[in-house]
PDB file of N, CA, C and O in Angstrom:
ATOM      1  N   UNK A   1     110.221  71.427  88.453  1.00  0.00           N
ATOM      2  CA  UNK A   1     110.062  72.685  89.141  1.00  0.00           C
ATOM      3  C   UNK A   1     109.799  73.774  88.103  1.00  0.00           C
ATOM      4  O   UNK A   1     110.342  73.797  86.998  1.00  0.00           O
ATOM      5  N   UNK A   2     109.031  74.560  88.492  1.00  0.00           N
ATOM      6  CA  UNK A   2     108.217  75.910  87.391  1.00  0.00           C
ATOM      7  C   UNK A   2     109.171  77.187  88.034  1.00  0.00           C
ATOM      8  O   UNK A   2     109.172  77.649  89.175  1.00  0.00           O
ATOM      9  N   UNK A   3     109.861  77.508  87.004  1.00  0.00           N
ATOM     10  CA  UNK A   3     111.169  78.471  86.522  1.00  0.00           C
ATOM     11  C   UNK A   3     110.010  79.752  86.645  1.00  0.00           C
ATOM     12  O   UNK A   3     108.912  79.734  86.090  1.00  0.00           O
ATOM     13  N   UNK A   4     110.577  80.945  87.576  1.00  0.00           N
ATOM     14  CA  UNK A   4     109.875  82.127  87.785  1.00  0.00           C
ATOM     15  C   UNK A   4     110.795  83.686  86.642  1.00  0.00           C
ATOM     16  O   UNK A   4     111.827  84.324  86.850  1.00  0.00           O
ATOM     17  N   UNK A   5     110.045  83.725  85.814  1.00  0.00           N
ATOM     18  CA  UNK A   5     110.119  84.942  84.757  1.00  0.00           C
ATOM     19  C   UNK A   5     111.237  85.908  85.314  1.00  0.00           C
ATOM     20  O   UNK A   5     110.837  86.875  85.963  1.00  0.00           O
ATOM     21  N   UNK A   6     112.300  85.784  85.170  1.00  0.00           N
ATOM     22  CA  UNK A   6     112.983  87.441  85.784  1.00  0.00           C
ATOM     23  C   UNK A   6     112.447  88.654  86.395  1.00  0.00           C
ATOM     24  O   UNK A   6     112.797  89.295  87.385  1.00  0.00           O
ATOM     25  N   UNK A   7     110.901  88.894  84.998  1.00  0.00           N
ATOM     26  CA  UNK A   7     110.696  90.225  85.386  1.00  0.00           C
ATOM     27  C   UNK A   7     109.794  90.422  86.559  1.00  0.00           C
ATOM     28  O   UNK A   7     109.298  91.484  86.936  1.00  0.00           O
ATOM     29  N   UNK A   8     109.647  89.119  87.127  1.00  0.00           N
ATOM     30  CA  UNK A   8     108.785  89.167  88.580  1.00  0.00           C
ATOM     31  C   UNK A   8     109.681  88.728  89.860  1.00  0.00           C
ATOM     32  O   UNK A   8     109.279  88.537  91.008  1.00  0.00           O
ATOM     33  N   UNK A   9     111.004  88.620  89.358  1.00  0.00           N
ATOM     34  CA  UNK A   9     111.986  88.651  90.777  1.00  0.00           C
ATOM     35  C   UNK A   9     111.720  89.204  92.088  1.00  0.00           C
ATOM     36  O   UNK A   9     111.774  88.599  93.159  1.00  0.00           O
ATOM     37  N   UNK A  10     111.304  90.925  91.805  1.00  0.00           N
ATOM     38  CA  UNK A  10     110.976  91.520  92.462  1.00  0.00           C
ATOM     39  C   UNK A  10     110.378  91.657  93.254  1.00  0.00           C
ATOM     40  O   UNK A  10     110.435  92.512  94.138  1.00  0.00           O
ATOM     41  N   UNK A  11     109.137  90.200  92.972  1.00  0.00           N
ATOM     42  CA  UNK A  11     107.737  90.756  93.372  1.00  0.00           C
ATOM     43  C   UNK A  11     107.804  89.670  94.582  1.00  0.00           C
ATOM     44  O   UNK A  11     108.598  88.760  94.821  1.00  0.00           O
ATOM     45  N   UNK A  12     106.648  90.140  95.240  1.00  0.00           N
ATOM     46  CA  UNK A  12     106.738  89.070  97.089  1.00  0.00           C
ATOM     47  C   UNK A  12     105.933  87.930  96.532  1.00  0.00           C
ATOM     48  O   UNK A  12     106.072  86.839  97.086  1.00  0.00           O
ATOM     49  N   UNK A  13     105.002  88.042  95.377  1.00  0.00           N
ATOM     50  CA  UNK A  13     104.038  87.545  94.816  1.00  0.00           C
ATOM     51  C   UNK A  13     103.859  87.094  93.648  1.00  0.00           C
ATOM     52  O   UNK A  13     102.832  87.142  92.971  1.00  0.00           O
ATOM     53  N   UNK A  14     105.335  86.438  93.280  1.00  0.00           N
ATOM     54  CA  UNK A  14     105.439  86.303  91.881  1.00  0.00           C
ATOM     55  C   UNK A  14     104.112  85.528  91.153  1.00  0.00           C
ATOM     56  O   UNK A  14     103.388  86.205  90.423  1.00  0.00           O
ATOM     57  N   UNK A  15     103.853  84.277  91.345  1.00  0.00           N
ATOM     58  CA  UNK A  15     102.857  83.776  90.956  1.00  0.00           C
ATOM     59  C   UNK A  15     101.812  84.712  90.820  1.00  0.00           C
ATOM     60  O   UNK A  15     101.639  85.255  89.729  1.00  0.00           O
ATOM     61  N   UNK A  16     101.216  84.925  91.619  1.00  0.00           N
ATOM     62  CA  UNK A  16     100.446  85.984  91.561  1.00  0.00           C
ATOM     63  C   UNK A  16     100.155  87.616  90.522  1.00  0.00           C
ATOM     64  O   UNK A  16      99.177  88.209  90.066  1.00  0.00           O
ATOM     65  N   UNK A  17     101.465  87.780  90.540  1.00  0.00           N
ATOM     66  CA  UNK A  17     101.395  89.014  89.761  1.00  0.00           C
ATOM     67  C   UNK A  17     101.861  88.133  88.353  1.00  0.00           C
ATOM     68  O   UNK A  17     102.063  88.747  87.305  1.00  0.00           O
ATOM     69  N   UNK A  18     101.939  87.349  88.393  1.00  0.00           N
ATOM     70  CA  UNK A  18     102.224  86.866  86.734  1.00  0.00           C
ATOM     71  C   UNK A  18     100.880  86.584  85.829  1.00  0.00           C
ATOM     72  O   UNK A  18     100.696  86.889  84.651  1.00  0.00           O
ATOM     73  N   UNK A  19      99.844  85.791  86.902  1.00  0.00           N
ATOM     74  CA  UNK A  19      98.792  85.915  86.543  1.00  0.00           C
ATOM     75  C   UNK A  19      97.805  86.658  86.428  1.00  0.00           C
ATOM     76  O   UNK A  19      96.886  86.647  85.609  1.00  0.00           O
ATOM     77  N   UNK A  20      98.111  87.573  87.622  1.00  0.00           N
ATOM     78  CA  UNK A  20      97.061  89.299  87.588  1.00  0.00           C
ATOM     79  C   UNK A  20      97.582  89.612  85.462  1.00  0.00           C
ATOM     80  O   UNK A  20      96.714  89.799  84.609  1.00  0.00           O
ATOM     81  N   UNK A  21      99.130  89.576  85.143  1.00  0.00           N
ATOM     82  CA  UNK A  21      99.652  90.443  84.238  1.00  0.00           C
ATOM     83  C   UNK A  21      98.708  89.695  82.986  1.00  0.00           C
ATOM     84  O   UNK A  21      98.145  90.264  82.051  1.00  0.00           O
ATOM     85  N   UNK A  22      98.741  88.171  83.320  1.00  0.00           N
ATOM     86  CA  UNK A  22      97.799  87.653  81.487  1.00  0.00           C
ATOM     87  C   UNK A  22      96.347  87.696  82.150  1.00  0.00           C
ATOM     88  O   UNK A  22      95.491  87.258  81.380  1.00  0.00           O
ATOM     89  N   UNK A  23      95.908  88.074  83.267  1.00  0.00           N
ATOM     90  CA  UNK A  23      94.443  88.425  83.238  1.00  0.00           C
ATOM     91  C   UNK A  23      94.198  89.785  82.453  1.00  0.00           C
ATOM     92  O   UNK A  23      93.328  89.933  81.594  1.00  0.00           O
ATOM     93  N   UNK A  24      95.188  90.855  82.922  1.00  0.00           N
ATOM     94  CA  UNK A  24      95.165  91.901  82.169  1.00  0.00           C
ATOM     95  C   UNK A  24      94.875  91.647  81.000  1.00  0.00           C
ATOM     96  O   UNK A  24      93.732  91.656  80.542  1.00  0.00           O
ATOM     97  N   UNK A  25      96.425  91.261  80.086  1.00  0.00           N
ATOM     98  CA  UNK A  25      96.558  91.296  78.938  1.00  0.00           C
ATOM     99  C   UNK A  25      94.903  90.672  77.863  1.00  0.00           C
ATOM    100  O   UNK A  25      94.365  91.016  76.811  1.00  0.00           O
ATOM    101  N   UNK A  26      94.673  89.681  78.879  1.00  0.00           N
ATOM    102  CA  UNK A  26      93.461  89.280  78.218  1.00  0.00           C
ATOM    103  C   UNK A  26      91.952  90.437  77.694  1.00  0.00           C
ATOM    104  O   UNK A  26      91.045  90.184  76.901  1.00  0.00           O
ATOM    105  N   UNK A  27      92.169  91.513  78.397  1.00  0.00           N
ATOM    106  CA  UNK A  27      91.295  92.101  78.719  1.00  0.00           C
ATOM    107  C   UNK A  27      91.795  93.388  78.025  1.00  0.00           C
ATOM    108  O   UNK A  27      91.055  94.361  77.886  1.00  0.00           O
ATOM    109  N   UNK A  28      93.065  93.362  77.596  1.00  0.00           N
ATOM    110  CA  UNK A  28      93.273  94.464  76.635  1.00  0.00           C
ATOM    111  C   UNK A  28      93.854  95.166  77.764  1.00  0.00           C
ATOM    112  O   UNK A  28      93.136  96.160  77.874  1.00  0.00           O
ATOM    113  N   UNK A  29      94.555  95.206  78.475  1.00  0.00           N
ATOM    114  CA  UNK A  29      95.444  96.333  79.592  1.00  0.00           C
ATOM    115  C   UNK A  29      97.025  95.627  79.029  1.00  0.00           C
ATOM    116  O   UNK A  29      97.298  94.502  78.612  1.00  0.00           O
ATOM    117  N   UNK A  30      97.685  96.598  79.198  1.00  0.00           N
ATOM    118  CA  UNK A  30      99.404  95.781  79.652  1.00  0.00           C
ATOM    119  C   UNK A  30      99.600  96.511  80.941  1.00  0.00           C
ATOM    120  O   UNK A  30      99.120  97.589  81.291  1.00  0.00           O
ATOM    121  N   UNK A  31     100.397  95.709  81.567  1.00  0.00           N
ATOM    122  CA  UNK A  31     101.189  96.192  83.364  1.00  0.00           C
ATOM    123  C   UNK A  31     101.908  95.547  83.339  1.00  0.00           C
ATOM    124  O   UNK A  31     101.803  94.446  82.798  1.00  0.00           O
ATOM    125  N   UNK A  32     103.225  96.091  84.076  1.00  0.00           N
ATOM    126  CA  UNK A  32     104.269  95.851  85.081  1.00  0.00           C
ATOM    127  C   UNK A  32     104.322  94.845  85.815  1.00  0.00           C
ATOM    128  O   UNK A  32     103.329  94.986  86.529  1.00  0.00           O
ATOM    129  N   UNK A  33     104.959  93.664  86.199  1.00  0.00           N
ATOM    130  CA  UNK A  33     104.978  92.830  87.222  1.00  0.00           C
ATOM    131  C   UNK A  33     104.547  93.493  88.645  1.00  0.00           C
ATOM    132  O   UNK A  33     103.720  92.870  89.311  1.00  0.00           O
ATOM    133  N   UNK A  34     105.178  95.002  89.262  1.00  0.00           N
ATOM    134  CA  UNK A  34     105.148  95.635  90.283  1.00  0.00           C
ATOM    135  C   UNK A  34     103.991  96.237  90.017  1.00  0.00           C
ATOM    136  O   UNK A  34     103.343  96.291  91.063  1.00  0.00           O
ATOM    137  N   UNK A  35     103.222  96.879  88.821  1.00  0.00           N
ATOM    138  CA  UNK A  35     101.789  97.132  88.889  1.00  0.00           C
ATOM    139  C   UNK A  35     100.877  96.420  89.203  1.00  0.00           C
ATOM    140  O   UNK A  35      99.875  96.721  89.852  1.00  0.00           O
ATOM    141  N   UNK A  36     101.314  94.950  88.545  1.00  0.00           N
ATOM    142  CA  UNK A  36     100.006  93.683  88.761  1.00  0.00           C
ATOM    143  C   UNK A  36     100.107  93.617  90.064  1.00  0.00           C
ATOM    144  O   UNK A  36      98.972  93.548  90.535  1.00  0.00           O
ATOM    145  N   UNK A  37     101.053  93.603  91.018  1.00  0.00           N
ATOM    146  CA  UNK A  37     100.919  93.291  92.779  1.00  0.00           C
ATOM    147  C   UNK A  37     100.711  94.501  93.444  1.00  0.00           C
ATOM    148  O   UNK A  37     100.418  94.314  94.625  1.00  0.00           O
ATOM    149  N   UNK A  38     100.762  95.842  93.065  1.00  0.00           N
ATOM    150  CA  UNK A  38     100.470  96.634  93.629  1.00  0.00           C
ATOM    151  C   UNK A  38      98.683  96.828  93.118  1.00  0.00           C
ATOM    152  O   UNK A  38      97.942  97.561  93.774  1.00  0.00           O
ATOM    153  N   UNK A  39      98.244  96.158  92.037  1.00  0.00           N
ATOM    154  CA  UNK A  39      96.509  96.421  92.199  1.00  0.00           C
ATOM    155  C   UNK A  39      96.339  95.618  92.802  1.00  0.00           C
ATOM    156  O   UNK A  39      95.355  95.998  93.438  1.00  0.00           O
ATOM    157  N   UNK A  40      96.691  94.177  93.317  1.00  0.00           N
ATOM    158  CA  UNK A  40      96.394  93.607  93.935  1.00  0.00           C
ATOM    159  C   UNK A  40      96.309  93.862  95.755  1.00  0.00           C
ATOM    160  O   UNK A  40      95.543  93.481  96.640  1.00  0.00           O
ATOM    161  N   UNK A  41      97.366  94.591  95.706  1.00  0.00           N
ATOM    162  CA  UNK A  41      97.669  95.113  97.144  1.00  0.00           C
ATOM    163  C   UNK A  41      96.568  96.392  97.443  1.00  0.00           C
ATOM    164  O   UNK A  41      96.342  96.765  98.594  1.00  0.00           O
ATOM    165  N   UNK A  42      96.060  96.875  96.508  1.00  0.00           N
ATOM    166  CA  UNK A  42      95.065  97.629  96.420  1.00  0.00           C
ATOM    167  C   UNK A  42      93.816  97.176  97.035  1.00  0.00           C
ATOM    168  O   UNK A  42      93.165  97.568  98.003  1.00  0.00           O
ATOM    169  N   UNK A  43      93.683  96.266  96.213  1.00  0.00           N
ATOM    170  CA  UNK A  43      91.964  95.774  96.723  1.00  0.00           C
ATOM    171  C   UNK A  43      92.567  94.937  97.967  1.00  0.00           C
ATOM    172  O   UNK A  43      91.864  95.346  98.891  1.00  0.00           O
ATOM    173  N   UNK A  44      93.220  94.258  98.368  1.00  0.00           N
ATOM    174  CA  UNK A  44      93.506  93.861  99.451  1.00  0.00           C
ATOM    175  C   UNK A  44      93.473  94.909 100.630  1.00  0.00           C
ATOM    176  O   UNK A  44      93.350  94.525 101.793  1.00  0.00           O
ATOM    177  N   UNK A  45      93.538  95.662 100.442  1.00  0.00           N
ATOM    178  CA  UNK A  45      94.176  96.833 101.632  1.00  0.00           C
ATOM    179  C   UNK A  45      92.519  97.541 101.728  1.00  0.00           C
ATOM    180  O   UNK A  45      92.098  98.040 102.772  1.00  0.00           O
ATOM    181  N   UNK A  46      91.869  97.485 100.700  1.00  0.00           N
ATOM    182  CA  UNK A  46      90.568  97.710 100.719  1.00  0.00           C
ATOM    183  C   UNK A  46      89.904  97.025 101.490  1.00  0.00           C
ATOM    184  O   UNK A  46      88.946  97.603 102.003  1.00  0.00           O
ATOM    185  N   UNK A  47      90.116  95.716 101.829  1.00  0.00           N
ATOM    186  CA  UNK A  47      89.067  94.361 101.952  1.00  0.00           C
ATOM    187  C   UNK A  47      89.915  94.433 103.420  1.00  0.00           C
ATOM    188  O   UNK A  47      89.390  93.547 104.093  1.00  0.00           O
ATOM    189  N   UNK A  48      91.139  95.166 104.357  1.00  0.00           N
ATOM    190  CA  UNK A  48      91.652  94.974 105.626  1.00  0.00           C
ATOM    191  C   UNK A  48      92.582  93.950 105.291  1.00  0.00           C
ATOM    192  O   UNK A  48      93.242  93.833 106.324  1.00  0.00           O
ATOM    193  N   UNK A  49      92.997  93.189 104.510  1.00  0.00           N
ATOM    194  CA  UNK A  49      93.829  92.254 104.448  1.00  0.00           C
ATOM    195  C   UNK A  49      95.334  92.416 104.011  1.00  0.00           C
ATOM    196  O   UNK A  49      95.670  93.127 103.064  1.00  0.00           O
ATOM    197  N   UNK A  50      96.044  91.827 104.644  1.00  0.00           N
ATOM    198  CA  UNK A  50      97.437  92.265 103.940  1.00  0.00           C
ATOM    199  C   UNK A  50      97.818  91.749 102.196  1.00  0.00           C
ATOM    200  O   UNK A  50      98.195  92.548 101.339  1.00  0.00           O
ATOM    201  N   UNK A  51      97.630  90.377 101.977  1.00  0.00           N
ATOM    202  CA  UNK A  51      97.675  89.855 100.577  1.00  0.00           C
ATOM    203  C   UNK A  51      95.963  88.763 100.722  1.00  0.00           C
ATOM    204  O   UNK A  51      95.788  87.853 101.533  1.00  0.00           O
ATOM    205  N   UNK A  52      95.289  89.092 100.023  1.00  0.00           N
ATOM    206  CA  UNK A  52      94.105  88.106  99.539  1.00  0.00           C
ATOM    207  C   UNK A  52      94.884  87.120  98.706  1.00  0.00           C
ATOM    208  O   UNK A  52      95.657  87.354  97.777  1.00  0.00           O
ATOM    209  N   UNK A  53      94.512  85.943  99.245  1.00  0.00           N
ATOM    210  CA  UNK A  53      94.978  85.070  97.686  1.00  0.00           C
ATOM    211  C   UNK A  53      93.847  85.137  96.543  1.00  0.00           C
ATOM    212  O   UNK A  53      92.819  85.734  96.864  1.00  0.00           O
ATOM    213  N   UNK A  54      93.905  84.691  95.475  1.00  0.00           N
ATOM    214  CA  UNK A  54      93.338  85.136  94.294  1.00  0.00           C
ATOM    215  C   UNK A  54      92.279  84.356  94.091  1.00  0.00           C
ATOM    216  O   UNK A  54      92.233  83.265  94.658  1.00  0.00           O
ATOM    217  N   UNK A  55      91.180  84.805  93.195  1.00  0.00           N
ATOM    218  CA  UNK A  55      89.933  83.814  93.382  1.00  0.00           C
ATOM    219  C   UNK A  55      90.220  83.039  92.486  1.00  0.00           C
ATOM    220  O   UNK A  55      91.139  83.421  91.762  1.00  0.00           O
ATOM    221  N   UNK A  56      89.478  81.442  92.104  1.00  0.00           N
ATOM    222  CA  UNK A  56      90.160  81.008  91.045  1.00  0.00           C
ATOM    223  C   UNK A  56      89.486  81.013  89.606  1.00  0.00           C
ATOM    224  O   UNK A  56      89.622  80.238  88.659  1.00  0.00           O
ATOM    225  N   UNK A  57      88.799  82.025  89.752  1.00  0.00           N
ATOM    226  CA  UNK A  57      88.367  82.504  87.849  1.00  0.00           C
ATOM    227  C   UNK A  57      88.780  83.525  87.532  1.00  0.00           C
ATOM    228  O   UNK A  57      88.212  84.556  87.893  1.00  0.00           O
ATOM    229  N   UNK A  58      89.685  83.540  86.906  1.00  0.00           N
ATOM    230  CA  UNK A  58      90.299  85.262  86.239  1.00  0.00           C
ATOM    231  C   UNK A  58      89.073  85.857  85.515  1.00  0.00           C
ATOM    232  O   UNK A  58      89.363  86.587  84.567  1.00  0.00           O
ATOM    233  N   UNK A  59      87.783  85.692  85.769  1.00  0.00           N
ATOM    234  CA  UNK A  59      86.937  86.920  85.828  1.00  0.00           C
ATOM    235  C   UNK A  59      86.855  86.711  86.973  1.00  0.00           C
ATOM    236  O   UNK A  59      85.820  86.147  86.617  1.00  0.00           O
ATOM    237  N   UNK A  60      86.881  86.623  87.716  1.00  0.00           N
ATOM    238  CA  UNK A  60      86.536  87.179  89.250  1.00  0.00           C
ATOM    239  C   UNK A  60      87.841  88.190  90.039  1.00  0.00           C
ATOM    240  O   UNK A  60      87.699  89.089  90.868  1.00  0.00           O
ATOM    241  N   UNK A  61      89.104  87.643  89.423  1.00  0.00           N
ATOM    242  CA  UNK A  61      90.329  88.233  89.631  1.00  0.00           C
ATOM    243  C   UNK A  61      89.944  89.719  88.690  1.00  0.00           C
ATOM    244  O   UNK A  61      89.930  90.665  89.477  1.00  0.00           O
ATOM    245  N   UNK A  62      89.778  89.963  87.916  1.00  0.00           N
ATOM    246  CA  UNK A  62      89.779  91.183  87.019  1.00  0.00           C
ATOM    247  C   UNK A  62      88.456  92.287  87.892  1.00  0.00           C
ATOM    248  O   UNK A  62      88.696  93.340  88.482  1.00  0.00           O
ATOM    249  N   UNK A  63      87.087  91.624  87.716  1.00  0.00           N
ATOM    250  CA  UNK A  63      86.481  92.244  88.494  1.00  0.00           C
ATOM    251  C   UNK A  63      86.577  92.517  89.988  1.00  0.00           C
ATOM    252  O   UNK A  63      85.758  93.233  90.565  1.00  0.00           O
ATOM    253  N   UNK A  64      87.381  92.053  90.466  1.00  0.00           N
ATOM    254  CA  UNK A  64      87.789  92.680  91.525  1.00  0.00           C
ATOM    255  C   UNK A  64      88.899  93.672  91.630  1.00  0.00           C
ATOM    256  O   UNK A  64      88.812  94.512  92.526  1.00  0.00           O
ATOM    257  N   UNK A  65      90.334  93.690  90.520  1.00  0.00           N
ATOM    258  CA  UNK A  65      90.691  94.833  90.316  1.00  0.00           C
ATOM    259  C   UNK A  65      90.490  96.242  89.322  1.00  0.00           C
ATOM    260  O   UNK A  65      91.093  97.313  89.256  1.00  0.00           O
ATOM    261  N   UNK A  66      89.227  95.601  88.537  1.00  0.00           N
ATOM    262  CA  UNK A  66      88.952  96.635  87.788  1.00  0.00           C
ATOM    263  C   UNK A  66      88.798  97.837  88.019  1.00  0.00           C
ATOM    264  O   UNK A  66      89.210  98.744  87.296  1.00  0.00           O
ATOM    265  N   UNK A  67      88.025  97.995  89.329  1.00  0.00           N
ATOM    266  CA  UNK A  67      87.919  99.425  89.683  1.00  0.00           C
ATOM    267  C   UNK A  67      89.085 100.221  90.018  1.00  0.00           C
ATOM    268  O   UNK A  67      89.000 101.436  89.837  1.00  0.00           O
ATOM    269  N   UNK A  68      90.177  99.723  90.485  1.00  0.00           N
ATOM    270  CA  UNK A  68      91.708 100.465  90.481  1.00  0.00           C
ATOM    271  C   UNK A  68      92.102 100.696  89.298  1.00  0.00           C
ATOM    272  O   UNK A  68      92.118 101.897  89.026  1.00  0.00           O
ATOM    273  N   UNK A  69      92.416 100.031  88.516  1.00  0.00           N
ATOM    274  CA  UNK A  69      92.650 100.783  86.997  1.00  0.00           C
ATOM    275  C   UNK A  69      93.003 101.874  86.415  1.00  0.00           C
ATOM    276  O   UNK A  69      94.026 102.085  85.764  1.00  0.00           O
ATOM    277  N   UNK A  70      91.901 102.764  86.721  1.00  0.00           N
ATOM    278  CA  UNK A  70      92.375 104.204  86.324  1.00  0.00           C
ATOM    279  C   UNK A  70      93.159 104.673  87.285  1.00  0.00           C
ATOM    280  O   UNK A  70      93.626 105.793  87.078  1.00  0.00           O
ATOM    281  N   UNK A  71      93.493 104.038  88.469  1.00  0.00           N
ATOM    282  CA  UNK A  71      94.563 104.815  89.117  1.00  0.00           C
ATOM    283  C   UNK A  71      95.897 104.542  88.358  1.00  0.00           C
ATOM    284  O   UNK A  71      96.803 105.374  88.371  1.00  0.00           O
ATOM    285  N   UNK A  72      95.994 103.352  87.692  1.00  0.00           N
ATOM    286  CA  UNK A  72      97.473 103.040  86.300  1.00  0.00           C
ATOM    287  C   UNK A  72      97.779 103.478  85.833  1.00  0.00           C
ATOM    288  O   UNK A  72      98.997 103.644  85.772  1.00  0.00           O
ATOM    289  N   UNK A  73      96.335 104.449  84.572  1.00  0.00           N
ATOM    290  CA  UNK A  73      96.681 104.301  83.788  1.00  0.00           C
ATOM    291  C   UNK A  73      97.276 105.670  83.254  1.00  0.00           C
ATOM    292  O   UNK A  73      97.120 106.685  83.933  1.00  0.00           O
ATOM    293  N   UNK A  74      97.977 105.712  82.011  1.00  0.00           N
ATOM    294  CA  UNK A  74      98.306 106.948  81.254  1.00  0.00           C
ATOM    295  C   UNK A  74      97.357 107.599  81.765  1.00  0.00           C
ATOM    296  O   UNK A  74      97.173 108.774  81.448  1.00  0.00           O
TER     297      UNK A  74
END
């Protein structure tokens, strides 16, 4: 069984926001467990959906939250 990170306890979407967080990191961003599911909840809420599940190429995951971004950042 695959042991879930503490710092995504929180989240409804742990899997999910764990992987939104090293798509980031890959790409040169850092976020929050609760940031990575709230961009996600972003473009979801965009698209009418309550949670999208994730596409399965983290470029396709990134370009789809890229455009939220600057709502993050500093």
């Amino acid at each position: 069984m695959k042991a879930i990170n503490k710092n995504f306890i929180n989240c409804r979407h742990p899997e999910d926001a764990e992987r939104i967080q090293k798509i980031l990191l890959n790409n040169g961003y850092t976020a929050s467990p609760k940031e990575c599911e709230r961009l996600w909840e972003d473009y979801s809420d965009s698209m009418a959906a309550g949670w999208m599940g994730l596409p399965e190429k983290d470029e396709d995951v990134f370009w789809r939250i890229s455009g939220y971004l600057d709502d993050y950042l500093d």
